[in-house]
N, C-alpha and C positions, 0 to 999 in steps of 0.2 A: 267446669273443672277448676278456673283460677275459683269461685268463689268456696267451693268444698275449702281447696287446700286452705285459704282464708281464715275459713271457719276454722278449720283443724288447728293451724296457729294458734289463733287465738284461744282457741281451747286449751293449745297446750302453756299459753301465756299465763292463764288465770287460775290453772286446774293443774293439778298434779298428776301426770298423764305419765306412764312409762315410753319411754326414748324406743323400746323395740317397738311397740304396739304404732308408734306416731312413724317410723320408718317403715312398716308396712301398709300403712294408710296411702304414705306419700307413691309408695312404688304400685302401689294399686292404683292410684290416676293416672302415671305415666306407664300403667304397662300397654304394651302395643299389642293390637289385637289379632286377632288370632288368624285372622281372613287377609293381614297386610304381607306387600311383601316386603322381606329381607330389610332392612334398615341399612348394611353395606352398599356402598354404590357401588366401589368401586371394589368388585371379588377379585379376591388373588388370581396370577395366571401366571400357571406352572409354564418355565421354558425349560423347553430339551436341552442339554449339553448341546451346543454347536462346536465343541473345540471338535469331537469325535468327528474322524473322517465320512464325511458320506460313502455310502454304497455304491462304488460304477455298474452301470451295468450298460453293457455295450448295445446297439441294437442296431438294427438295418434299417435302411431308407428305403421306402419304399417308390421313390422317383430321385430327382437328381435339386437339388438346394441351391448351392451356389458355394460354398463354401471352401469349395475345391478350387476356387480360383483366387485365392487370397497370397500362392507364390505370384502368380501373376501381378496381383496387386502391391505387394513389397518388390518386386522386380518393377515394376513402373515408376515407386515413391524411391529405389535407388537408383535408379538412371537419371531420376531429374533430381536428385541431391549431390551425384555424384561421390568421392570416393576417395578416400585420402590413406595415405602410409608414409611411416618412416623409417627409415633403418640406417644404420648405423656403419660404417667402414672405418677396421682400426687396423693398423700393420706397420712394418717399416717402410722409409721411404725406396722406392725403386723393385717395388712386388708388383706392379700392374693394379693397383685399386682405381685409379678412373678409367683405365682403360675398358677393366670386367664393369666398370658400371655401364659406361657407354654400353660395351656388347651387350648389356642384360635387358635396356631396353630402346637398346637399337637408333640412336639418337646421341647426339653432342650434348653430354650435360655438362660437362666438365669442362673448362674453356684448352684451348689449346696452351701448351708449355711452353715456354720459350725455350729455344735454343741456347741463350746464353744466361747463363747465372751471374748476377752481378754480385759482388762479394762485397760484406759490409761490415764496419768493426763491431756491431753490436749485433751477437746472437744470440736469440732466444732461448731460452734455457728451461722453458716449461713446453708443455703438449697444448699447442692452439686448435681451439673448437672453432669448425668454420662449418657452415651449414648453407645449402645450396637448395633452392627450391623450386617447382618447375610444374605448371600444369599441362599434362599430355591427355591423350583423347586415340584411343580406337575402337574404332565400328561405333561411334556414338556414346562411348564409356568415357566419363571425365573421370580423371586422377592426378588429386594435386598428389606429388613426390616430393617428398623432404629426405634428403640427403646429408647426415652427418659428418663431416670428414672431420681429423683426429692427425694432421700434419706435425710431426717433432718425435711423435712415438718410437722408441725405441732407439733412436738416432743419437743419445746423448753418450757421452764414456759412463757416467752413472745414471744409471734407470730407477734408478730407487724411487719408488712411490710418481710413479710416471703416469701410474692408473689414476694418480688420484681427480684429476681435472675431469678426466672422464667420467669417473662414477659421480664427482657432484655435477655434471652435466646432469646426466642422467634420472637423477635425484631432482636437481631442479625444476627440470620438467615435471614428475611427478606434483612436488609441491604446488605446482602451476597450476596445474591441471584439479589439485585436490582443493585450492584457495577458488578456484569457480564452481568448483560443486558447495562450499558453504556457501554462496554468493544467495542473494534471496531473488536474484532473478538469474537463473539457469536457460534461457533460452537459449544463447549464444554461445556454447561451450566449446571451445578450439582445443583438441585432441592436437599436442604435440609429443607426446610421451612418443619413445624409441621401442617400435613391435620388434627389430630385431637387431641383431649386431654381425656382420660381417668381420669375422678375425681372420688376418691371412697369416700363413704360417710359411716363414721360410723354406725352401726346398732343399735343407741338406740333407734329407737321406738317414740322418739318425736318431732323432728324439724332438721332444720339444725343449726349450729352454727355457732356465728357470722363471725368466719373465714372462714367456708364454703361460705358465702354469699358471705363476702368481694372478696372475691380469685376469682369465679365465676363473679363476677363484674367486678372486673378489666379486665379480660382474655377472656369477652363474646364480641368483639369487636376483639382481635386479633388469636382467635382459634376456633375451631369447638368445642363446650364443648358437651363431653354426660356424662351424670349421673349417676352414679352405686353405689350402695348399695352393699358393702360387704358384705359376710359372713351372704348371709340370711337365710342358715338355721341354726342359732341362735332364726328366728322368727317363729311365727307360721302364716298363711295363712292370718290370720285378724289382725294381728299387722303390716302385710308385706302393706297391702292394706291400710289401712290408715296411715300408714308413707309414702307411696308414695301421697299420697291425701295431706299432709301438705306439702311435701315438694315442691308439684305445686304451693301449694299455696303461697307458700315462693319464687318462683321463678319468678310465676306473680307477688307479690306486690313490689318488686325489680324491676322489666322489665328486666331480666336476659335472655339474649336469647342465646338459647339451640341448639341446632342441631336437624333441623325437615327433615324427608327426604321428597324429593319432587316431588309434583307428575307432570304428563302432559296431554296434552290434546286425545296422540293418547298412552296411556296405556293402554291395555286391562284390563278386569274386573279381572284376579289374579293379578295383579301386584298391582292395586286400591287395592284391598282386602288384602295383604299384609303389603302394605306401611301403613295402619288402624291399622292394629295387631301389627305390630313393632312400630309406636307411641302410642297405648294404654300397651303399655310395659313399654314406659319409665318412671321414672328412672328403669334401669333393678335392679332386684334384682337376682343376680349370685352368682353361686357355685363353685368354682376350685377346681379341683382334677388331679394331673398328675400320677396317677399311678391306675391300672386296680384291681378290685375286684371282685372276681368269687362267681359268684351265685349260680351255682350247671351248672349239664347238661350239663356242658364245653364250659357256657357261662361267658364272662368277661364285664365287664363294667367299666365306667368311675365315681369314686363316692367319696362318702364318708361313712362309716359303721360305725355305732351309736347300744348301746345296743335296740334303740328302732326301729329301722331299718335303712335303707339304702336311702341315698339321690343320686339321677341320674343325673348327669349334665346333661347328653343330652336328657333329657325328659321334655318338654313343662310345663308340671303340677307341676312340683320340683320346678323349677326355669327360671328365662330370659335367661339362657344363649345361646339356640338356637337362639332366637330372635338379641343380639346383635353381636354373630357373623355372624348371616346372614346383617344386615344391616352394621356392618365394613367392611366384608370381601369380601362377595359374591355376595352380589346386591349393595352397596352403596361406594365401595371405590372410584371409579371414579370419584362418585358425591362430594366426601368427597373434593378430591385433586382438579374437577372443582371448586368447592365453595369457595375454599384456593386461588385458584389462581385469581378468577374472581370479587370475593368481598371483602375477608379479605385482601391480597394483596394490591389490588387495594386503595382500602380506604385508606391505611396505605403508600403506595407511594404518593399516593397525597397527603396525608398529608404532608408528608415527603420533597416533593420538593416546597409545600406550603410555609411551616415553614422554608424553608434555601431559600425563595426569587426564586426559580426557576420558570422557565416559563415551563411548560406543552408541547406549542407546538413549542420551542426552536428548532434551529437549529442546531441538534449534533456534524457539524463541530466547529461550534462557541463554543459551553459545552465542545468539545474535546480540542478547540483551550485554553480555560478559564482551564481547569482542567491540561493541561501542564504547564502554567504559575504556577497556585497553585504549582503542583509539582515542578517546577526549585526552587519556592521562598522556599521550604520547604527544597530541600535538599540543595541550599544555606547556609539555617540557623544552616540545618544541619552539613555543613562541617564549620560555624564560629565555631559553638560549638565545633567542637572535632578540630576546630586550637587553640582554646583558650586553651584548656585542654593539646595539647602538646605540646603549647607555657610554660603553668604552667608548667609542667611536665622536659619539660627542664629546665625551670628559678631553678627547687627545684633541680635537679641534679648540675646543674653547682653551685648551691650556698653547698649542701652538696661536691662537687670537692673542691669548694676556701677555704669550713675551712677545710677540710683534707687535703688542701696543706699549709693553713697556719698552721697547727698543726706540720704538719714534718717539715718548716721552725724554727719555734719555737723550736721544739726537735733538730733541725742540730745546730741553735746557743746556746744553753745550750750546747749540748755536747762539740761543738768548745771549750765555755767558760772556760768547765774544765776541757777541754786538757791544752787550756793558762797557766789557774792556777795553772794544776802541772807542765808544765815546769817551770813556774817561781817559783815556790816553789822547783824545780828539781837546778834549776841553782843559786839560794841565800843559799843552805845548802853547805858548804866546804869538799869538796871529802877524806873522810881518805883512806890513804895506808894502805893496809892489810899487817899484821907480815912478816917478812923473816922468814922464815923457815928451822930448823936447818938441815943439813945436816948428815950423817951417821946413823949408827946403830941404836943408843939413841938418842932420840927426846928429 
């Protein structure tokens, strides 16, 4: 074949050959025969759309898998990780907030108060974040408990912007919690974010105040608010029920939104019938008591003892307080801390990376690559700062060195001076010869 085409070159070198006739000469050598296959190696290969949803199609087992025991299995992977929650207690001082905490789970988390107040000329004038944490354990259940408390609240002549300590509390934590999810190693993520917020609300009988409002405003956006009426057995049964009837109404005409718990579609009829009874409860109207009162018959209760009788915390007909520990504790914490994480959270990151110009669906190399620079430019700036400062720092030394050596120069040439001056004054006075001295007995 090479010696053809050869040939045919050369022929068209020497000979006056047309250009079409020597192109079909050429494509007659190289055409491939008729018996080969395909010359493509690699044929195209059509893909289906995968964006389109698959088809479900349900089907029956015809024996038993295993697959059914996988609550089992997340029920074994959370008892050995154990279980953590936070919430929050905001009120004025002398409403019972450590004491409903104690009652809520039944133990001293709160240190005891003293008796005397010592009175001191410097008072505080802002709202102190103090936080109390505590790991408890029943029937083999670990629960670390983080405890918010919010001492100064409401207690000042001017409340103005009293919330604000709190919501950057609150906030802070978010950023906390949002600066270890960019982190490039997320094993260890420590969830401190606040699932809910306990507000207790004065028991007068008539509305809420405007600081209640305000505080609840601003806070219904980045907490789970639940509503509690202190110290309701100060009220009687129909002052208790229509303070809760104004204070809805004070909460609808704000759009103050509240912690509802939530129902679903495959809840059976107690759980439906529950989650009714615990929102027809709210605002609770509670009673704390941490210490036991015997009733006779060497029966003890949890209460309080009044000349006119005895109030029950954990009786239904007394007070809310069964109701809100069952919906914190025992049926709704979960929902507490998903709804923290899945809406309040959420909102408040997007916001967040809204408002600082980030992109959402960023590429974490590139924010990791962007967030190293940030750091280098920062601690850059940071070591001009501390050269400048031991640059000063030397400059004030060497300059207190140069006048304390010009001071001892100055003292070495005075001294010199009136060394000079007394020898010269030593060497201008004329030397007297002391007496001879008589010799013998008698002087």
């Amino acid at each position: 074949m090479k010696l053809i085409l050869l040939f045919q070159l050369r022929t068209f070198r020497y000979a006056r050959v047309d250009s079409a006739s020597l192109f079909q000469s050429v494509r007659s050598v190289f055409k491939p025969k008729t018996n080969c296959r395909s010359s493509n190696r690699y044929p195209s290969i059509r893909i289906n759309n995968i964006t389109k949803n698959p088809t479900i199609i349900k089907k029956k087992l015809n024996g038993p898998v295993g697959f059914s025991n996988l609550p089992n299995q997340v029920h074994r992977k959370s008892i050995k990780r154990g279980f953590q929650f936070t919430f929050m207690v905001v009120g004025e001082s002398g409403l019972g907030k450590s004491t409903l905490v104690n009652t809520l789970f039944n133990t001293s988390l709160y240190p005891a108060k003293e008796a005397k107040i010592e009175l001191s000329s410097e008072t505080p004038s802002t709202v102190e974040i103090q936080a109390i944490s505590a790991d408890i354990e029943e029937n083999g259940v670990k629960l670390k408990l983080t405890i918010v408390d919010t001492p100064g609240f409401g207690d000042f002549i001017n409340n103005e912007e009293s919330w604000g300590p709190i919501l950057e509390n609150i906030e802070a934590r978010y950023d906390a919690f949002l600066d270890q999810e960019n982190r490039v190693n997320r094993k260890r993520i420590v969830d401190t974010r606040v699932h809910a917020c306990l507000y207790f609300i004065a028991p007068t009988g008539h509305a809420l105040k405007p600081l209640d409002i305000e505080f609840m405003k601003r806070l219904a956006g980045r907490v789970n608010l639940i509503p509690v009426i202190a110290k309701s057995d100060t009220m009687t049964d129909e002052e208790i029920k229509n303070f809760k009837n104004r204070i809805l109404d004070d909460i609808a005409t704000h759009n103050i939104n509240i912690y509802q718990p939530p129902t679903y579609e495959n809840d059976d009829p107690e759980t439906i019938q529950e989650n009714k009874e615990i929102v027809s409860r709210i605002p609770f109207a509670v009673v704390g008591a941490d210490r036991d009162i015997d009733v006779g018959a060497g029966r003890k209760i949890r209460g309080r003892k009044y000349p006119w009788g005895i109030i029950e915390v954990d009786n239904e007909e007394h007070c809310d307080f069964i109701k809100l520990r069952q919906m914190l504790i025992r049926t709704h914490m979960e929902e507490l801390k998903e709804f923290t994480n899945e809406v309040l959270y959420e909102s408040y990151r997007t916001a967040k990376l809204a408002e600082s110009g980030g992109d959402l669906n960023a590429n974490p190399m590139k924010k990791l690559e962007t967030d190293k620079k940030a750091h280098d430019a920062k601690m850059a700036k940071m070591e001009a700062e501390m050269k400048a400062v031991f640059d000063a720092k030397v400059a004030e030394k060497e300059a207190k060195l140069k006048a304390a050596e010009e001071e001892l120069l100055a003292r070495h040439r005075e001294m010199k001076e009136q060394l000079e001056r007394h020898q010269r004054s030593k060497a201008a006075s004329p030397i007297s010869k002391p007496a001879p001295q008589k010799k013998g007995f008698f002087k």
